[in-house]
C-alpha positions as CSV (number, residue, x, y, z in Angstrom):
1,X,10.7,-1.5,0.4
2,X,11.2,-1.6,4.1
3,X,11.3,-4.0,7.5
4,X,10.4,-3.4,10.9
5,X,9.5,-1.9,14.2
6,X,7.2,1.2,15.2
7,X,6.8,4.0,17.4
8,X,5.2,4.5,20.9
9,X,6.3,5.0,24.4
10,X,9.6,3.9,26.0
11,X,10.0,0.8,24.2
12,X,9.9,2.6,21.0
13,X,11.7,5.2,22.3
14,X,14.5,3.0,22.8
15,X,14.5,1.6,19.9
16,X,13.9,4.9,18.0
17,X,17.5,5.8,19.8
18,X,19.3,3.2,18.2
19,X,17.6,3.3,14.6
20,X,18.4,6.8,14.1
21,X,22.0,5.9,15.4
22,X,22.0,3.1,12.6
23,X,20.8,6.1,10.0
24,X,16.8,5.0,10.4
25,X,13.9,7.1,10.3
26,X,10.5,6.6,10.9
27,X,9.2,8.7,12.9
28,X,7.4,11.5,14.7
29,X,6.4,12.3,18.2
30,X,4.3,9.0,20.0
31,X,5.0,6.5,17.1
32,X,7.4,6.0,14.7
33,X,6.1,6.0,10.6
34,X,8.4,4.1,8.8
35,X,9.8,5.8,5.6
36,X,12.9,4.7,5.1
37,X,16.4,4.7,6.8
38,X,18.2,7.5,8.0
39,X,19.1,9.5,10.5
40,X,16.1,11.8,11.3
41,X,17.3,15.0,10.2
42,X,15.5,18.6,11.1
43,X,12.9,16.5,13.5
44,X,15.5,16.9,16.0
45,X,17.7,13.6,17.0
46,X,16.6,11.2,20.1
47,X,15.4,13.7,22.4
48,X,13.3,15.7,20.0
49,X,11.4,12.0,19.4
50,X,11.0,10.6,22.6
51,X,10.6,11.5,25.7
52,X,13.5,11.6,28.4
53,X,13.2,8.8,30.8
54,X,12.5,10.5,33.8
55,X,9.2,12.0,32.3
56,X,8.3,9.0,29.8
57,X,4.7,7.6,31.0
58,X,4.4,3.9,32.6
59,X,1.6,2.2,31.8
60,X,0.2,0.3,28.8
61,X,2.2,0.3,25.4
62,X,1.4,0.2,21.7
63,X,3.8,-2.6,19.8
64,X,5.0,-1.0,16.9
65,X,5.6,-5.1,15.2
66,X,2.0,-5.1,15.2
67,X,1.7,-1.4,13.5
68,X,4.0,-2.2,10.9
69,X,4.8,-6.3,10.6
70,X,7.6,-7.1,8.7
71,X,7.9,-3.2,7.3
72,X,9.0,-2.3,10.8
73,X,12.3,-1.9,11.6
74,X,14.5,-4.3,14.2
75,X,15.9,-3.1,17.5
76,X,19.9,-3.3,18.0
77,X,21.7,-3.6,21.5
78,X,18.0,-2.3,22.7
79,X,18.5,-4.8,25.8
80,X,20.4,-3.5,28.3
81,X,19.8,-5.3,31.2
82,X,19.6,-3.9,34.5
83,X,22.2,-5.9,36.4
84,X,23.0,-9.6,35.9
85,X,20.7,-10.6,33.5
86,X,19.7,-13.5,30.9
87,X,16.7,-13.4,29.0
88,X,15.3,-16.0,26.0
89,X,12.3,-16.1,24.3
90,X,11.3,-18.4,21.6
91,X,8.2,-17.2,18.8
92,X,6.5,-18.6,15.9
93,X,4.3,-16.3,13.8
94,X,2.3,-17.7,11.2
95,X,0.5,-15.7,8.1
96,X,-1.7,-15.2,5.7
97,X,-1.1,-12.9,2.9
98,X,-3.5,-11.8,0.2
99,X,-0.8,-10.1,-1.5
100,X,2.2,-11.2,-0.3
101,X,4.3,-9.8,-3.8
102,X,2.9,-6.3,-2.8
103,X,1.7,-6.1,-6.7
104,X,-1.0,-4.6,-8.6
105,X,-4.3,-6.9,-9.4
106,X,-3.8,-5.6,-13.0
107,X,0.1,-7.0,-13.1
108,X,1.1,-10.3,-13.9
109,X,3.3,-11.8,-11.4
110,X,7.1,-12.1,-12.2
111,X,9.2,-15.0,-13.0
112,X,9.9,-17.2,-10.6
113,X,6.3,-16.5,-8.0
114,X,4.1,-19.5,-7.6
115,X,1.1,-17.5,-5.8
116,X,0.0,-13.8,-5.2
117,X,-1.4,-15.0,-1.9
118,X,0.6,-17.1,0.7
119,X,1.1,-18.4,3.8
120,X,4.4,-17.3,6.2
121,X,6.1,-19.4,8.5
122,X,8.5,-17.6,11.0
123,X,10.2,-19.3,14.1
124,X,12.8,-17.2,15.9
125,X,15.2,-17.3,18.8
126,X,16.3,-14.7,20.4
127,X,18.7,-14.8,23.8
128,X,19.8,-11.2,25.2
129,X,22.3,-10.8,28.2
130,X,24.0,-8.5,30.5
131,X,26.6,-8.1,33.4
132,X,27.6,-5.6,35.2
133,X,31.6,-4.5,35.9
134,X,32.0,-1.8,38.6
135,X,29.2,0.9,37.2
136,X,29.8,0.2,33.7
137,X,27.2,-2.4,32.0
138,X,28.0,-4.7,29.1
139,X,25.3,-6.1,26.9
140,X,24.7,-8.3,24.2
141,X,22.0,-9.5,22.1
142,X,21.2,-12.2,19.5
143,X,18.1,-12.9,17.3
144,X,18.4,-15.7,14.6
145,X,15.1,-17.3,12.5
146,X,13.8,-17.8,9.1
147,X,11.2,-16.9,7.1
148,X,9.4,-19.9,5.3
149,X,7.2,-19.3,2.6
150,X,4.4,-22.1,1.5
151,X,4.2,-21.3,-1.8
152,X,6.8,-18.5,-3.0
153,X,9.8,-20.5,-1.8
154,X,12.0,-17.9,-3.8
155,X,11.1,-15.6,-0.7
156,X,12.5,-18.1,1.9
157,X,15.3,-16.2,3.8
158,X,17.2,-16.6,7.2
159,X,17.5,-13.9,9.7
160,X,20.5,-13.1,12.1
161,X,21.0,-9.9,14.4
162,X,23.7,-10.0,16.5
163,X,25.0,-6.7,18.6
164,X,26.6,-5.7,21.7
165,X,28.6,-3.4,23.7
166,X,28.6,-1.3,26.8
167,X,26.9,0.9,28.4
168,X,28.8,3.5,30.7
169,X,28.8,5.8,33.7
170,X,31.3,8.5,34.5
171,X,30.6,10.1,38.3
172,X,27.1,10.7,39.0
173,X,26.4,13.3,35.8
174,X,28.1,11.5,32.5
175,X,26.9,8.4,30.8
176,X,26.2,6.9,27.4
177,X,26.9,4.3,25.1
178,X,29.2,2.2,22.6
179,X,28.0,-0.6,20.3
180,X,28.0,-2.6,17.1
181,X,26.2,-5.4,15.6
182,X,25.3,-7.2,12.4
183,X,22.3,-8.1,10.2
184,X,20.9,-10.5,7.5
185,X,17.2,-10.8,6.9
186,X,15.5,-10.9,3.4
187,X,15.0,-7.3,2.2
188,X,12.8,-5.4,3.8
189,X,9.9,-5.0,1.3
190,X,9.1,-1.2,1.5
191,X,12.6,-0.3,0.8
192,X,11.9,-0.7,-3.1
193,X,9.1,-0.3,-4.6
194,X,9.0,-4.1,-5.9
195,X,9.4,-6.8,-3.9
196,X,11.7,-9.6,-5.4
197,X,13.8,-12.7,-3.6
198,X,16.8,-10.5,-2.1
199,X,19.1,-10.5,1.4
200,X,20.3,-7.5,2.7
201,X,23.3,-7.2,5.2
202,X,24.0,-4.4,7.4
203,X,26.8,-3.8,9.7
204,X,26.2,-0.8,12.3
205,X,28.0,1.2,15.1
206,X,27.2,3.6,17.6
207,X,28.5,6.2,20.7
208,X,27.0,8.7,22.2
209,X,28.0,10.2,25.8
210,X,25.8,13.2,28.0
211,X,26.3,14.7,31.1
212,X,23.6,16.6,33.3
213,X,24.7,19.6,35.6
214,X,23.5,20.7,38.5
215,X,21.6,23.6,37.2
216,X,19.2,21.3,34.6
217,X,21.7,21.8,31.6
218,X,22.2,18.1,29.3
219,X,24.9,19.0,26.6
220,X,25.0,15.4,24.7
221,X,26.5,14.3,21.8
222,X,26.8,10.9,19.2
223,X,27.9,8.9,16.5
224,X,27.0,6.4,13.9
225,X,27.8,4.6,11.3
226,X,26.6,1.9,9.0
227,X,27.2,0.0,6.3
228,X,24.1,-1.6,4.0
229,X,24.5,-4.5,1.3
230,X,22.1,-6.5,-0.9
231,X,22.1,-9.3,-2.7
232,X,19.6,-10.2,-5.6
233,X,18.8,-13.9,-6.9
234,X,20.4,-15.0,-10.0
235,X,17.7,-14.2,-12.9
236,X,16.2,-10.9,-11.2
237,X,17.1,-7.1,-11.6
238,X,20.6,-6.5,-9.4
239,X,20.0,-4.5,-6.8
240,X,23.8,-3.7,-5.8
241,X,22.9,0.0,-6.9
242,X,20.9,0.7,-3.7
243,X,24.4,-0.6,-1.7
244,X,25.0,2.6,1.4
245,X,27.6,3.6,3.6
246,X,26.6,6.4,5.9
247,X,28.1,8.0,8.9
248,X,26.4,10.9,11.2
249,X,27.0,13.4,13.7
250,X,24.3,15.1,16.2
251,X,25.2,17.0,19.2
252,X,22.6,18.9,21.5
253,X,21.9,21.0,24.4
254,X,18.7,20.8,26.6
255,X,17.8,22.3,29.9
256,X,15.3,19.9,31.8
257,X,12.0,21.8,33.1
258,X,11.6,19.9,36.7
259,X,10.6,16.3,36.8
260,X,8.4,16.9,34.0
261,X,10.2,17.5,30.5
262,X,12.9,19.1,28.7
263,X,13.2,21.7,26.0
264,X,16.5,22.1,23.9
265,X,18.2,22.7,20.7
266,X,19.9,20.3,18.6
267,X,22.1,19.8,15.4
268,X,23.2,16.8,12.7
269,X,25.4,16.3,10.0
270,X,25.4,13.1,7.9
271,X,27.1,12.0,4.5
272,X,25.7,9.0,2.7
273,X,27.7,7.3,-0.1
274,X,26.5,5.4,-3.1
275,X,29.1,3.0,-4.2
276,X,27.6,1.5,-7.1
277,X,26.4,4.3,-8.4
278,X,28.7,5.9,-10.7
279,X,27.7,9.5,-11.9
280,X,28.4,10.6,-15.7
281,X,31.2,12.6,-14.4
282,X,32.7,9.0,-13.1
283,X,32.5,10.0,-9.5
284,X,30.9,8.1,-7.0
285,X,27.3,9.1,-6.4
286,X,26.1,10.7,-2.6
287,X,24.4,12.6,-0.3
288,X,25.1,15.1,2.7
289,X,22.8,16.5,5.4
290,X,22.8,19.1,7.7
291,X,19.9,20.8,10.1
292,X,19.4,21.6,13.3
293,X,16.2,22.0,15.5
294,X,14.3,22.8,18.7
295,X,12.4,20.4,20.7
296,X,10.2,20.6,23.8
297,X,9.0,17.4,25.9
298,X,6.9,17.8,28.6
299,X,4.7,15.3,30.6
300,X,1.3,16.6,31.8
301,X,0.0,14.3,35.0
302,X,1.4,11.2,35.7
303,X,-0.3,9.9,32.2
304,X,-0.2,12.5,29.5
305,X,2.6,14.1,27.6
306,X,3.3,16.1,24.4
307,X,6.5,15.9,22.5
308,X,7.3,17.9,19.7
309,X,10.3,19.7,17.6
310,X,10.6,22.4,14.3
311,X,13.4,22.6,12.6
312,X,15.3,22.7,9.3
313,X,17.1,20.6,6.7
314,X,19.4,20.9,3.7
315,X,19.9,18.3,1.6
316,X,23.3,18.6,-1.3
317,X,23.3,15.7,-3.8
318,X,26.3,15.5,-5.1
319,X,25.0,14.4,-8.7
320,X,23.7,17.6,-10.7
321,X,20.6,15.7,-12.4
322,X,19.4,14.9,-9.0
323,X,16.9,17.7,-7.0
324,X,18.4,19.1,-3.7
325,X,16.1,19.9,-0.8
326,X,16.0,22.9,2.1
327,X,13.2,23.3,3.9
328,X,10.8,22.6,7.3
329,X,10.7,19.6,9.5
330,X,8.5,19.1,12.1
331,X,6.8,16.5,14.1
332,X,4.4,16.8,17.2
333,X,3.2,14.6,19.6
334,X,0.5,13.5,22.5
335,X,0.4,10.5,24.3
336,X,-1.5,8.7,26.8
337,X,0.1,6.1,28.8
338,X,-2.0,4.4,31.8
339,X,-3.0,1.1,34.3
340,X,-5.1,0.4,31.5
341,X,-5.4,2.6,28.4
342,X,-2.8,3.6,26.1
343,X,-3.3,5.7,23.5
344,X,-1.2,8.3,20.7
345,X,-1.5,11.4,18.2
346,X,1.1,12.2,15.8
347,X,2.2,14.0,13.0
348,X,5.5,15.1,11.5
349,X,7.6,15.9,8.0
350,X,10.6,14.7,8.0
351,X,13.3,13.6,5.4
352,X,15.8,10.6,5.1
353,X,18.4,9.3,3.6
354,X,18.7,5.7,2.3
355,X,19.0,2.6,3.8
356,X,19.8,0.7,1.2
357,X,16.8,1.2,-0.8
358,X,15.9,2.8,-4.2
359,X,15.9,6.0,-3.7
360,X,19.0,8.5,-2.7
361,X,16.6,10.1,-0.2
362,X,12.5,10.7,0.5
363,X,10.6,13.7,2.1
364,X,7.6,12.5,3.9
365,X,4.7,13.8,5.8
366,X,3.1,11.7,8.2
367,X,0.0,11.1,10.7
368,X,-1.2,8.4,13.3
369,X,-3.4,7.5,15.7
370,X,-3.0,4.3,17.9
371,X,-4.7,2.8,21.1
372,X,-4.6,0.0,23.3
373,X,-6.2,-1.4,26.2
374,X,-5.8,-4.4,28.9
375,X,-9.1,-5.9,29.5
376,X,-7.4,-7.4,32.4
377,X,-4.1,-9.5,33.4
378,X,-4.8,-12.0,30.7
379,X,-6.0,-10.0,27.2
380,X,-5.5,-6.4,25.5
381,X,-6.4,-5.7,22.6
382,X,-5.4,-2.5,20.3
383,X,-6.1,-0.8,16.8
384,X,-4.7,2.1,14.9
385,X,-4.3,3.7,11.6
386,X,-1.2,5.8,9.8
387,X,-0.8,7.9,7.0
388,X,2.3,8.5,4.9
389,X,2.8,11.3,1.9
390,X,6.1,10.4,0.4
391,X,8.5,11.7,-2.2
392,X,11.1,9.7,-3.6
393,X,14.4,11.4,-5.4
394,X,17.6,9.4,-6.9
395,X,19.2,11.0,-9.5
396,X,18.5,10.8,-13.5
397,X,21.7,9.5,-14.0
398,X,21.0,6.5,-12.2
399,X,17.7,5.9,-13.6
400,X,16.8,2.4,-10.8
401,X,16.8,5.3,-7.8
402,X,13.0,6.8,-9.1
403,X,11.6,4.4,-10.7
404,X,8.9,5.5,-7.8
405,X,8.5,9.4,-7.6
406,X,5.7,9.7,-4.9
407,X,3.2,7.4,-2.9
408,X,0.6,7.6,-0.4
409,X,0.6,4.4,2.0
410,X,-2.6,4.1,4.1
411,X,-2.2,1.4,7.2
412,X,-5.1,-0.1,9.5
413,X,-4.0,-2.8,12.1
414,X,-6.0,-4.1,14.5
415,X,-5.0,-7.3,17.8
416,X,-5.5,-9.1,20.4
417,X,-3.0,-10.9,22.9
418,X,-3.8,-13.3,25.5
419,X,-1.4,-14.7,28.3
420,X,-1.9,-17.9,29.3
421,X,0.6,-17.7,32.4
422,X,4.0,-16.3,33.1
423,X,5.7,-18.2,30.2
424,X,3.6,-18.2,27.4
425,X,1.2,-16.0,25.1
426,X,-0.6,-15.6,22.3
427,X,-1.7,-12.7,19.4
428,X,-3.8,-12.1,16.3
429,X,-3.2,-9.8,14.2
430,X,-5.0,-8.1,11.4
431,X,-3.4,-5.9,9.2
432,X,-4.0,-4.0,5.7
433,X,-2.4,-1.6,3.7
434,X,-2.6,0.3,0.6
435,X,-0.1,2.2,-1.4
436,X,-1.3,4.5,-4.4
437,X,1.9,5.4,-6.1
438,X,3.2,7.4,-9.3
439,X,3.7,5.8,-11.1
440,X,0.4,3.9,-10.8
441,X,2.6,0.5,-11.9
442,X,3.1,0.2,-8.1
443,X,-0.4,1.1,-6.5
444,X,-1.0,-2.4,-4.6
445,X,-3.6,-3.5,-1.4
446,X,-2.5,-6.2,0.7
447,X,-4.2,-8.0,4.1
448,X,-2.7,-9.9,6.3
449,X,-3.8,-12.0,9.2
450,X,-1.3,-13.8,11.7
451,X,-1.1,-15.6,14.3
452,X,1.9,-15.7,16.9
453,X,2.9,-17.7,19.6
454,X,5.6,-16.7,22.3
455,X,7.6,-18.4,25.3
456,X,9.9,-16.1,27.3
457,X,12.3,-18.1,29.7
């Protein structure tokens, strides 16, 4: 099924930014719930899930890696650094899986798997840099490691993301952003609903450009688009079917209420083509989108802030055996940001489109709480659980899109990090979810502990 990265505060916010630009969803109000990729359609686009920077909260943080692990999905061109700037940081996350092949107790393993349990090894480099030219700032990014597996070598996979571009100012009002990059990691595992020795590839771009007027009006506008490929091991079930392009439009208009938040209205588009899927009529198989929404942000004190958005969304398959979809989607948010504490609320229904998964899109409903706290300079620790309600629909003509029609996928995460001086740290992580699924084939439980170590230069 699917990869990684989470939802809370600015840092997700950011990253929220740029995975609905690349088509991903997962998200609603203070932390993102990972269903699947797509641009988030009738939630509202950026603004309706995050809050604008100048009434986002400081303060302590909730790492959505630790909410999700390796089901959440990665940032791209995320690091725009604030003048001349080089940044490296080196990791090494070890792990323990109980259930590392995300199966059933009752199912035999498949071909090819040594162990339902295993350990993961995963160093990783990643080097981020950025300049400044006049008042225009370029950036660029690179993150390359591997995934090593003890006993499941099958699973072993290198990872690459590589992205870059610039970000712009025009006068004092205008600004925004152009970039691309490209991916390889092994398949996310929530984006099927097997997990079997694959690589996916995706190649992304992005632009989006807003300008603020003097009387507290933000008309903004973007584009995306994105390409997905995988690539299945000789002797196990092709997965070339679940192969994406996508491209999206969302423009919007919000009037900012002081310092302290922003209300608006917003509207997307997006087509999503399937171009392995052949229908019966011999067209190629896809999917369009369109919705629109309104969204309120507003921050309450210098810590608290609620974010939410209701809207509407119409999904048109374009094969006839395949269910359409117009309906509500919502999210709502409150968040707690401070010296210390940090802490979220959330809930949402939302709808995506693939990513280069199973299924052509899913409707979910989803809810989360999340907390963290700093002990002192040293240690925090943090826990959290998340809910997620999903339906899956391909079409019948292309049977591989639903082999899984619905699931429920229950999360608990709990961690602890520890600095041991400017350069280096340490975390431990606990982690377990279940999935109950229909068709039951693909209920599973898994735990994980890990164990990561980091040096920032």
């Amino acid at each position: 099924m699917n990869d990684k990265q989470g939802e809370f505060g600015m840092a997700v916010s950011r990253a929220m930014n740029v995975d609905m630009a690349c088509g991903k969803i997962r998200a609603f109000a203070g932390l993102p719930l990972m269903m699947g990729i797509a641009g988030l359609l009738g939630a509202g686009a950026a603004h309706a899930q995050t809050l604008p920077q100048s009434t986002a909260p400081t303060g302590v943080e909730i790492d959505p890696n630790r909410v999700f692990g390796d089901d959440a999905p990665s940032a791209r061109g995320l690091d725009v650094l604030a003048g001349f700037g080089l940044g490296v940081s080196a990791s090494l996350v070890t792990e323990w899986s109980d259930n590392v092949v995300r199966r059933s107790d009752e199912l035999q393993l498949q071909g090819g798997y040594e162990s339902r349990s295993d350990w993961v090894f995963r160093p990783n480099l990643s080097i981020s840099a950025g300049r400044p030219i006049g008042r225009q700032q370029l950036f660029a990014n690179l993150s390359v490691g591997r995934d090593f597996y003890a006993r499941n070598t099958i699973l072993n996979r290198s990872r690459a993301d590589v992205n870059g571009g610039v970000a712009w100012n025009l006068g004092v009002r205008c600004s925004g952003r152009v970039q691309g990059g490209y991916a390889t990691r092994g398949t996310q595992f929530d984006l099927f609903e097997d997990v079997v020795p694959s690589t996916q590839n995706t190649v992304n771009f992005f632009a989006n450009a807003s300008c603020s007027t003097p009387g507290g009006l933000t008309p903004s506008i973007s584009y995306d688009w994105y390409k997905t490929s995988n690539k299945t091991d000789s002797g196990f079930l092709d997965r070339d079917f679940a192969d994406v392009r996508s491209q999206g439009i969302s423009a919007g208009l919000g009037y900012r209420l002081s310092t302290r938040g922003e209300v608006g209205i917003q509207g997307q588009w997006r087509t999503l083509t399937y171009p392995n899927q052949l229908l019966i009529t011999g067209e190629t198989n896809g999917t369009k989108y369109w919705g629109g929404s309104a969204y309120a942000n507003y921050r309450i004190g210098p810590s608290l802030s609620f974010n939410g958005s209701l809207g509407f969304t119409k999904v048109d398959p374009k094969s006839e055996f395949s269910d359409d979809f117009s309906g509500t989607t919502w999210n709502v948010g409150l968040n707690y940001s401070g010296p210390r504490l940090g802490a979220s609320i959330s809930g949402g229904r939302s709808v995506s489109g693939s990513s280069g998964g199973f299924a052509n899109y899913q409707i979910a409903t989803s809810y989360g709480a999340n907390v963290s706290y700093k002990a002192g300079t040293r240690m925090g620790v943090s826990a959290g659980f998340n809910k997620s309600q999903t339906e899956s629909r391909g079409a019948q003509d292309i049977p591989q899109s639903q082999f899984l029609t619905e699931y429920d996928l229950d999360r608990w995460y709990a961690g602890i990090d520890w600095r041991f001086n400017r350069l280096l740290s340490a975390s431990l992580d606990l982690n377990h979810q279940k999935r109950t699924s229909v068709p039951a084939d693909f209920n599973y439980d898994a735990t994980t502990v890990s164990l990561g170590l980091r040096a920032s230069f």
